[in-house]
PAZAPA-4460 file (N, C-alpha, C; in steps of 0.05 Angstrom, whole numbers, plus 32768, in hexadecimal, padded with zeros to 4 digits):
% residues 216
    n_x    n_y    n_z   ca_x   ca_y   ca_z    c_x    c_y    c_z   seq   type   mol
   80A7   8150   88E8   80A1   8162   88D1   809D   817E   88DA     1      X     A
   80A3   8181   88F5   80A0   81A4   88FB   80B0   81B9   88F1     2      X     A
   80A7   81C8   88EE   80BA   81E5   88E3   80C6   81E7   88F7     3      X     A
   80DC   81F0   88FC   80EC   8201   8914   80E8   8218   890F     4      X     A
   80EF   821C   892F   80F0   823E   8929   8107   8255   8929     5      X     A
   8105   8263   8918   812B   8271   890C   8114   8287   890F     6      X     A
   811D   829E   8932   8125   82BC   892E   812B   82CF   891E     7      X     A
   8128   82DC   8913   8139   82EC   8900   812A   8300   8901     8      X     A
   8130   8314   88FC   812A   832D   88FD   80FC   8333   88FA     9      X     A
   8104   8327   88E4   80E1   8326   88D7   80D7   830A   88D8    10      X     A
   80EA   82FA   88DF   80D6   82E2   88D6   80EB   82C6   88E0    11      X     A
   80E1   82AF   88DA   80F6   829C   88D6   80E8   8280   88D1    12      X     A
   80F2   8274   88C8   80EF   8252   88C0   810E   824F   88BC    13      X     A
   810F   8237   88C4   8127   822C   88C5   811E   8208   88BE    14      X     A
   812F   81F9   88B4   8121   81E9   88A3   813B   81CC   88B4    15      X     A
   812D   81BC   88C1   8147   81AA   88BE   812C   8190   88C8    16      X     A
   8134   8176   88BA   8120   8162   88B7   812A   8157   88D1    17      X     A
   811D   8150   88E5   8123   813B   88F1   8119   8122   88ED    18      X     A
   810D   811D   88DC   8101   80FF   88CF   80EE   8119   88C2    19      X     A
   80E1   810B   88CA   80CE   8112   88AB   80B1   8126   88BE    20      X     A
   80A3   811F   88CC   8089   813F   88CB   809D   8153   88D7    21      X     A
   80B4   8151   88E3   80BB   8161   88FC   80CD   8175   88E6    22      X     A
   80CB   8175   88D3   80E5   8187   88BE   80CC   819B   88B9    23      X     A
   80B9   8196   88B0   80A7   81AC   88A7   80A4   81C4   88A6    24      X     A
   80AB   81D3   88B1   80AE   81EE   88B5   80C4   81F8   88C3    25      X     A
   80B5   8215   88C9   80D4   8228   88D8   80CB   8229   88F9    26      X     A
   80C9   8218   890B   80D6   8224   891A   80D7   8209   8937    27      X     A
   80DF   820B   894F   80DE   81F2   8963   80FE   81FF   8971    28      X     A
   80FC   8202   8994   8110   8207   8997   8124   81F1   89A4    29      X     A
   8114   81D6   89A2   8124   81BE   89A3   8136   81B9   8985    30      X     A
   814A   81B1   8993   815D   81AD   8974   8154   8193   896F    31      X     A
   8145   817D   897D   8149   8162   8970   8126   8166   8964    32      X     A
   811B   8174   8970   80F7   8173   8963   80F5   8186   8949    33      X     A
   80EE   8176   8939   80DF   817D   891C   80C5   817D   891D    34      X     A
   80AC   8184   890B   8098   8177   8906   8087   8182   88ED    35      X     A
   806D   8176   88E8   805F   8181   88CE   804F   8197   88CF    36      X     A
   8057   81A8   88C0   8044   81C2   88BD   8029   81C2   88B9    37      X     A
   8025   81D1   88B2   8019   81DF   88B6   8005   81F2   88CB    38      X     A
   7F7A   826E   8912   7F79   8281   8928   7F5E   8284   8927    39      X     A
   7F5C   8290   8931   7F41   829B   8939   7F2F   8283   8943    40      X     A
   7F1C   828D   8946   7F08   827D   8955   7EF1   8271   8947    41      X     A
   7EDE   825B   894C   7ECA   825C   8935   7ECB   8242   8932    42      X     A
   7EAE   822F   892A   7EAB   8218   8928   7EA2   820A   8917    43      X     A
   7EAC   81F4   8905   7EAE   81F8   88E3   7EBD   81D2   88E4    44      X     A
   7EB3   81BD   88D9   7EC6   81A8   88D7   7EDE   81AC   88C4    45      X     A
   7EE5   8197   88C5   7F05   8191   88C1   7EFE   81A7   889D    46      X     A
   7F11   81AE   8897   7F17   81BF   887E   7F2E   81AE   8871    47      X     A
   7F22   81A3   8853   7F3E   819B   884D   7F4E   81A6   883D    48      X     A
   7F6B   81A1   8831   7F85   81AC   882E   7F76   81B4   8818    49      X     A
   7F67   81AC   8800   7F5F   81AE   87EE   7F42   81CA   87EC    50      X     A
   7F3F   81D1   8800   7F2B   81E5   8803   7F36   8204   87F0    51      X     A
   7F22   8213   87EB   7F27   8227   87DA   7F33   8242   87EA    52      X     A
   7F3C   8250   87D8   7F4B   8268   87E3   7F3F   827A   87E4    53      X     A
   7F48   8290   87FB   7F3E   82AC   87FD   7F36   82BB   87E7    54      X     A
   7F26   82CA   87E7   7F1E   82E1   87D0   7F32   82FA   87D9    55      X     A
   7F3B   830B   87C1   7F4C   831E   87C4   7F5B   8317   87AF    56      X     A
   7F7A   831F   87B2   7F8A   8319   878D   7F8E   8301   8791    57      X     A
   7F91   82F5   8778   7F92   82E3   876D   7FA6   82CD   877E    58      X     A
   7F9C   82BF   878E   7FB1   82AB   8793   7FBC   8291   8781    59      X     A
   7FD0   8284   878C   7FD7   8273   8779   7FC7   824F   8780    60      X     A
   7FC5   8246   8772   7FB2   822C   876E   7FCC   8217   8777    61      X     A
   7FC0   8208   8799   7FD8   81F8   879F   7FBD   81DD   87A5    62      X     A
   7FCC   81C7   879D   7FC4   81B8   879D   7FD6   81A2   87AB    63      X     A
   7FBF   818C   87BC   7FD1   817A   87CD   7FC3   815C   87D0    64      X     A
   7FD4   814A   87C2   7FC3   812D   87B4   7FBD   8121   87D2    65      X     A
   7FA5   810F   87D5   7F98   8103   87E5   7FAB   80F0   87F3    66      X     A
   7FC5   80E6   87EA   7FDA   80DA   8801   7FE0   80E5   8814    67      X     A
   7FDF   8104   8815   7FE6   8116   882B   7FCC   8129   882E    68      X     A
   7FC2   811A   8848   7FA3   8125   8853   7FA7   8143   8862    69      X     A
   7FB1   8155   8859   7FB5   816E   8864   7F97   817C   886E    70      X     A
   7F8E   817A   8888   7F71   818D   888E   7F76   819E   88A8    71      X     A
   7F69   81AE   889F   7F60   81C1   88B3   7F46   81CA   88C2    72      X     A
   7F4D   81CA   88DE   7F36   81BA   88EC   7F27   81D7   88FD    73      X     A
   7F0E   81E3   88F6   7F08   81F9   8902   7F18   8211   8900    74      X     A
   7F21   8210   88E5   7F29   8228   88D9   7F13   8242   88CF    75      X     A
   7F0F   8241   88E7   7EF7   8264   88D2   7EF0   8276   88F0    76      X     A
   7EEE   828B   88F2   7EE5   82A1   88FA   7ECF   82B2   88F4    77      X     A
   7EBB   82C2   8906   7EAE   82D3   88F7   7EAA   82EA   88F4    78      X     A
   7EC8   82EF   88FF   7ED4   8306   88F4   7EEC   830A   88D3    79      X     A
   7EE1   831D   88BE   7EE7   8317   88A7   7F06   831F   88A0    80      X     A
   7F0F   8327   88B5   7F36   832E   88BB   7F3B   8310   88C4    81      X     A
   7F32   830C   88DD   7F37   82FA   88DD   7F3C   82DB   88D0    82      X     A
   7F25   82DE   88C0   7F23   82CB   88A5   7F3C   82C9   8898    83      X     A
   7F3A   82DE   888A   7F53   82DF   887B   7F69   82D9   888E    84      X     A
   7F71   82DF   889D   7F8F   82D2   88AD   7F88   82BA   88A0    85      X     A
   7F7D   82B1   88B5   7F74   8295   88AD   7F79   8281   888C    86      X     A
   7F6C   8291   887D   7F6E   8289   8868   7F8E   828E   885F    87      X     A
   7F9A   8296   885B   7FB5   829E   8850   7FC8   828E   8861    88      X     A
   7FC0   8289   8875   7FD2   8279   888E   7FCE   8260   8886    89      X     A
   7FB8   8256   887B   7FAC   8235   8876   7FBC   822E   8855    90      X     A
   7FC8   8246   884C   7FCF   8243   8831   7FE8   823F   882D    91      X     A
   7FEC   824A   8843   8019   8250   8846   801A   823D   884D    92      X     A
   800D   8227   8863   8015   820C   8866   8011   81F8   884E    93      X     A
   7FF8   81FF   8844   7FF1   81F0   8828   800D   81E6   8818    94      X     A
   8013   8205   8809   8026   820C   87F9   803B   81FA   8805    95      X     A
   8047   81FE   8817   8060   81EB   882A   805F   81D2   881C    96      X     A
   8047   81C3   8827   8042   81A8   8829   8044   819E   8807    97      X     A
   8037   81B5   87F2   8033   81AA   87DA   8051   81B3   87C9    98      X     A
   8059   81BF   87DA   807C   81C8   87CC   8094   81A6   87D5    99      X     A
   808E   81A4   87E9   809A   8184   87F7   808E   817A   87E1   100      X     A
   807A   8165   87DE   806C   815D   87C9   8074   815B   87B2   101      X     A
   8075   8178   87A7   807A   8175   878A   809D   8177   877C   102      X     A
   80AE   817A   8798   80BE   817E   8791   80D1   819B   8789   103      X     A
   80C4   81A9   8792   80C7   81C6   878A   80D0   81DD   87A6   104      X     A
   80E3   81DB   87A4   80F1   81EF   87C5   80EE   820B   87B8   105      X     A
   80ED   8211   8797   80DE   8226   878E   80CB   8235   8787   106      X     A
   80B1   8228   8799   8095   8227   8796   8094   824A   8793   107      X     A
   807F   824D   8786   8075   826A   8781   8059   826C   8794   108      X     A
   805A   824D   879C   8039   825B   87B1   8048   825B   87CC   109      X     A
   8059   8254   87D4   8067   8258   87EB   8070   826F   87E5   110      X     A
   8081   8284   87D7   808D   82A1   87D1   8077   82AB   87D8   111      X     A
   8060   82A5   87CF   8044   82BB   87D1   803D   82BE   87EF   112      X     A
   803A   82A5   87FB   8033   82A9   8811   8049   82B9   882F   113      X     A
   8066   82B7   8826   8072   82B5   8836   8084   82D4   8834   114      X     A
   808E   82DF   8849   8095   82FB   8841   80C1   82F8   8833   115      X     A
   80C3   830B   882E   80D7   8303   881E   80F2   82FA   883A   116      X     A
   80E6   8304   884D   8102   82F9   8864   80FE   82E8   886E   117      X     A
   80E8   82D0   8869   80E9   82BC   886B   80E7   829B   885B   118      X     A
   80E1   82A9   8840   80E7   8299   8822   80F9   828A   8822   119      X     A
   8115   828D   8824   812D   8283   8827   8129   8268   883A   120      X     A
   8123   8270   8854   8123   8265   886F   810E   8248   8860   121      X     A
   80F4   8251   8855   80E1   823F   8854   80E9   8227   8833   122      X     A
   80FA   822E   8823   8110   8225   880F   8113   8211   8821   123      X     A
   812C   8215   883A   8136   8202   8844   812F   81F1   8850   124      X     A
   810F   81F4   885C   8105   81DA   8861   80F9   81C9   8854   125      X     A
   80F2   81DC   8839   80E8   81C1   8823   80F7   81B1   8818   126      X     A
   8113   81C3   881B   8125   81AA   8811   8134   8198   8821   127      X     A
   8128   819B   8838   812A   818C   8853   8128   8172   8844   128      X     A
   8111   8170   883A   80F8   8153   882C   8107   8154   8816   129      X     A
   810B   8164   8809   810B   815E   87E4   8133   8157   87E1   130      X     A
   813C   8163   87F0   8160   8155   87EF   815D   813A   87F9   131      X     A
   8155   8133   8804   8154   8117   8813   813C   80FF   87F7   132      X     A
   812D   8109   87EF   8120   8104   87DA   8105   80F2   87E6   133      X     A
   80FD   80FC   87F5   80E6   80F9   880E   80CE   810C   87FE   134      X     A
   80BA   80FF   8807   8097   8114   8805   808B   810C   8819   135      X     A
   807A   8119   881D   8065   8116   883B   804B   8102   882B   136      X     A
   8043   80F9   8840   8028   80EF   883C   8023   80DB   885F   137      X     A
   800D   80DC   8851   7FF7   80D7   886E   7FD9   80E8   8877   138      X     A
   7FE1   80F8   8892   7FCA   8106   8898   7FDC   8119   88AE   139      X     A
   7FD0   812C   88AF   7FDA   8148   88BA   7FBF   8155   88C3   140      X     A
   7FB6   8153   88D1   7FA0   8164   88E2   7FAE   8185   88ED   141      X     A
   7FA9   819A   88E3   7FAD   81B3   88EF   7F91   81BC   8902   142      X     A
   7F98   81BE   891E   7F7A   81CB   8924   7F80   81DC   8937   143      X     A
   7F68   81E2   8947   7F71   81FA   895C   7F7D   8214   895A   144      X     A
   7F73   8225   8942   7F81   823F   8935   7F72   8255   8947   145      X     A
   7F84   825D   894E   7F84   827A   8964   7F91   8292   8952   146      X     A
   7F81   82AD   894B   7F90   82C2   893F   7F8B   82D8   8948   147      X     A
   7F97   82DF   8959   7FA4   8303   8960   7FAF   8316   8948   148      X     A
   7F94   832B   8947   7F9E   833F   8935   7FA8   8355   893B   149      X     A
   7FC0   8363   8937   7FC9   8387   8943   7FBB   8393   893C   150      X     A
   7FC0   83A6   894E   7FAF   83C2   8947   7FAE   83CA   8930   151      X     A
   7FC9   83CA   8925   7FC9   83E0   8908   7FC1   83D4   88EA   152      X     A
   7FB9   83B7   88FA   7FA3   83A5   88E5   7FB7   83A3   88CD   153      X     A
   7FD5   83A0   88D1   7FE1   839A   88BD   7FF1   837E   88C2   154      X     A
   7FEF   8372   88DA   8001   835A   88EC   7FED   8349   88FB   155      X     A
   7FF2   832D   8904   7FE3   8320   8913   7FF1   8305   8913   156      X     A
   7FEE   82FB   8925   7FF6   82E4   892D   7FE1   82CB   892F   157      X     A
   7FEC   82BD   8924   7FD7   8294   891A   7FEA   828C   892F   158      X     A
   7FDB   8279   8944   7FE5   825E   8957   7FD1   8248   894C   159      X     A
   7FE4   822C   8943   7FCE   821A   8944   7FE5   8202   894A   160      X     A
   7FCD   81E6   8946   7FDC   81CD   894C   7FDE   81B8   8940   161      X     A
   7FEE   81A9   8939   7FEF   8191   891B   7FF0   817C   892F   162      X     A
   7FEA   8163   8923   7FE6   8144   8931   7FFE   8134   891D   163      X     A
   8013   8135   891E   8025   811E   890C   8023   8105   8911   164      X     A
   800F   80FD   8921   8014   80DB   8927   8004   80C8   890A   165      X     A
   8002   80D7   88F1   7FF7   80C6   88E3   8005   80D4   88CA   166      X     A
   801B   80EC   88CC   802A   80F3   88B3   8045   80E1   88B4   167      X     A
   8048   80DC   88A3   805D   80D0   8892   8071   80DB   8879   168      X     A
   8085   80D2   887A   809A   80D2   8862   809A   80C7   8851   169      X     A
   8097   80C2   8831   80A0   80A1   8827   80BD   80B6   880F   170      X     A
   80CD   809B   880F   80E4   809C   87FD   80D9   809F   87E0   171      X     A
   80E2   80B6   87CE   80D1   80B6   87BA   80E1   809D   87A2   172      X     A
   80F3   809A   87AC   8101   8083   879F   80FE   8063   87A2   173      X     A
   8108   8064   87C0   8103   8047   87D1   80EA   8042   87D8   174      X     A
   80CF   8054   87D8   80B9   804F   87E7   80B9   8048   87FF   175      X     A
   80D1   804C   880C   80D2   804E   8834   80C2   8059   883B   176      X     A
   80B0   8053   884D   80A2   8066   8862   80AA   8068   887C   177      X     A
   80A8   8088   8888   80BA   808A   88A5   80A2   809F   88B0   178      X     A
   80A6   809C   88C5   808D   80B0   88DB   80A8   80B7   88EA   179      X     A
   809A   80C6   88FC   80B1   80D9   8909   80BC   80BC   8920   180      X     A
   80CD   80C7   892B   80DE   80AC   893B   80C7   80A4   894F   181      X     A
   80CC   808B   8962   80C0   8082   8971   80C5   8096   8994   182      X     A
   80A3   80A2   899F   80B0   80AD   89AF   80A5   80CA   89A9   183      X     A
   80A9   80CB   8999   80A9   80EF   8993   8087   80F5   8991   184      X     A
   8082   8109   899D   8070   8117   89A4   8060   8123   8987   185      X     A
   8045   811C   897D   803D   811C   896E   8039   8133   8963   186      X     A
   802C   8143   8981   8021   8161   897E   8035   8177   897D   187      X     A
   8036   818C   896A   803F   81A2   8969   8032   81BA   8964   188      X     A
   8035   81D1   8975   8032   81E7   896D   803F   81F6   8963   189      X     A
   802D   8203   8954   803C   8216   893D   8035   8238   894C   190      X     A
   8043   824B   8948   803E   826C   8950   8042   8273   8935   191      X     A
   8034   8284   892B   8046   8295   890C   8035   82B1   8910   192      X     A
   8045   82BC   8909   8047   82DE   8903   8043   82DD   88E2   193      X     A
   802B   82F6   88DE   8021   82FD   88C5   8024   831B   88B9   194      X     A
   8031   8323   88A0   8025   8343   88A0   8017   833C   888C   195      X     A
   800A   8352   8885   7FF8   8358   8871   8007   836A   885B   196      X     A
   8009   8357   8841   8019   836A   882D   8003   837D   8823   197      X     A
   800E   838B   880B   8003   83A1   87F8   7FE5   839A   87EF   198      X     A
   7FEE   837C   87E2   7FDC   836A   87D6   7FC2   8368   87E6   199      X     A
   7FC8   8365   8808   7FB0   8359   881C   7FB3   8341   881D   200      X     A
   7FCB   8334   8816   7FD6   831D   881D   7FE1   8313   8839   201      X     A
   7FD8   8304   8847   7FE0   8303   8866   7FFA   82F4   8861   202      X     A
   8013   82F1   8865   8027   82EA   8861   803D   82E5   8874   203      X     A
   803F   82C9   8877   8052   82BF   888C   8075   82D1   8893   204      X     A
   8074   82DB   88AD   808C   82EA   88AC   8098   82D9   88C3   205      X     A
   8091   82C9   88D9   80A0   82B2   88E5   8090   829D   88E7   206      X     A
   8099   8286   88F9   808D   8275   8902   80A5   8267   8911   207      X     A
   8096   8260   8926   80A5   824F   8942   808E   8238   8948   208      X     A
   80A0   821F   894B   8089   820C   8953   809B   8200   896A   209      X     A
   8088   81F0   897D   8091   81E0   8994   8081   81C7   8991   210      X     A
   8092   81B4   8991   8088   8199   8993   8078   8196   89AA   211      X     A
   8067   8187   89AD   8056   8177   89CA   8049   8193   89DB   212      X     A
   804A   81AF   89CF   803C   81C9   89D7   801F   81C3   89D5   213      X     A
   8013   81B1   89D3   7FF5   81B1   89CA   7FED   8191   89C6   214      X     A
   7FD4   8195   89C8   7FC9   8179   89C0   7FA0   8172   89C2   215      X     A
   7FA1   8163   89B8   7F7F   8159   89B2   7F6F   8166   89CB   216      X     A
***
């Protein structure tokens, strides 16, 4: 269910399923590793997918049903820039996971979160899941978020780490369930690059993940 990672000028996701957590996102520079998506420092239990959003404009209301345990594990800082990465970063994965889900490669909470040169890119991995007629469910642990802010306090970079050994696929037709192949390395890290729009919206402009980069 991992994102790969697609270069491009500002950003990249590149979307190709290799079973099911390893398609998730944009980025992995193994061609056969996929995995499931979705900084700073600071000690806080598990946060789940269902937790509330940043203050600032109006975000959009994403919601993610209890078959797919999406949390985030020591997500907070106490620094209040840093927060926000944080928060807007915990939402762009959200958005992903509840766009797979609901069927929608045209989500408007994914547009929000994501900058426009990489919208496209993040399209094609939802419909990684939704052409194949697949949804996620299981459990997805995100933890370990590390965030570097630039100087000009307009950019910063989120590193964290997902556990796929308990996410799953099911057929939304056949009710198949598939976990990633036998073998494959549960843990992936994710890198993503953020700017800060007009709004004060922290907003995904790449992401590169590496399978087996990290672990418990």
């Amino acid at each position: 269910m991992a994102r790969r990672t697609l270069t491009t000028t500002a950003a990249a996701f590149t979307a190709s399923t290799v079973l099911l957590l390893t398609a998730c996102g944009g980025g992995g520079d193994d061609e056969s590793s996929d995995g499931i998506k979705g900084a700073g420092s600071g000690s806080s239990p598990s946060t789940p997918a269902s937790a509330s959003t940043p203050s600032g404009p109006e975000r959009p209301d994403i919601t993610i049903p209890s078959s797919f345990q999406l949390t985030f594990e020591n997500w907070t800082s106490s620094d209040p820039v840093e927060q926000a990465v944080l928060n807007d970063g915990k939402e762009e994965v959200r958005a992903g996971y509840a766009a797979i889900i609901e069927n929608d490669p045209d989500s408007e909470a994914v547009a929000f979160y994501d900058t426009e040169g990489v919208r496209g890119l993040t399209k094609e991995w939802i419909k990684s899941y939704t052409d194949k007629n697949v949804t996620v469910i299981g459990k997805l642990p995100a933890f370990n978020p590390k965030v570097n802010l630039a100087e000009n306090g307009k950019g910063a970079s989120l590193s964290y780490c997902t556990d796929e050994s308990a996410a799953m696929t099911r057929n939304r037709k056949t009710g198949k369930v598939e976990g990633n192949p036998a073998g494959t390395d549960p843990y992936v890290l994710y890198s993503v690059s953020l700017a800060k729009n007009e709004q004060g919206v922290w907003q995904n402009a790449s992401v590169h993940s590496e399978r087996g980069a990290c672990s418990r």
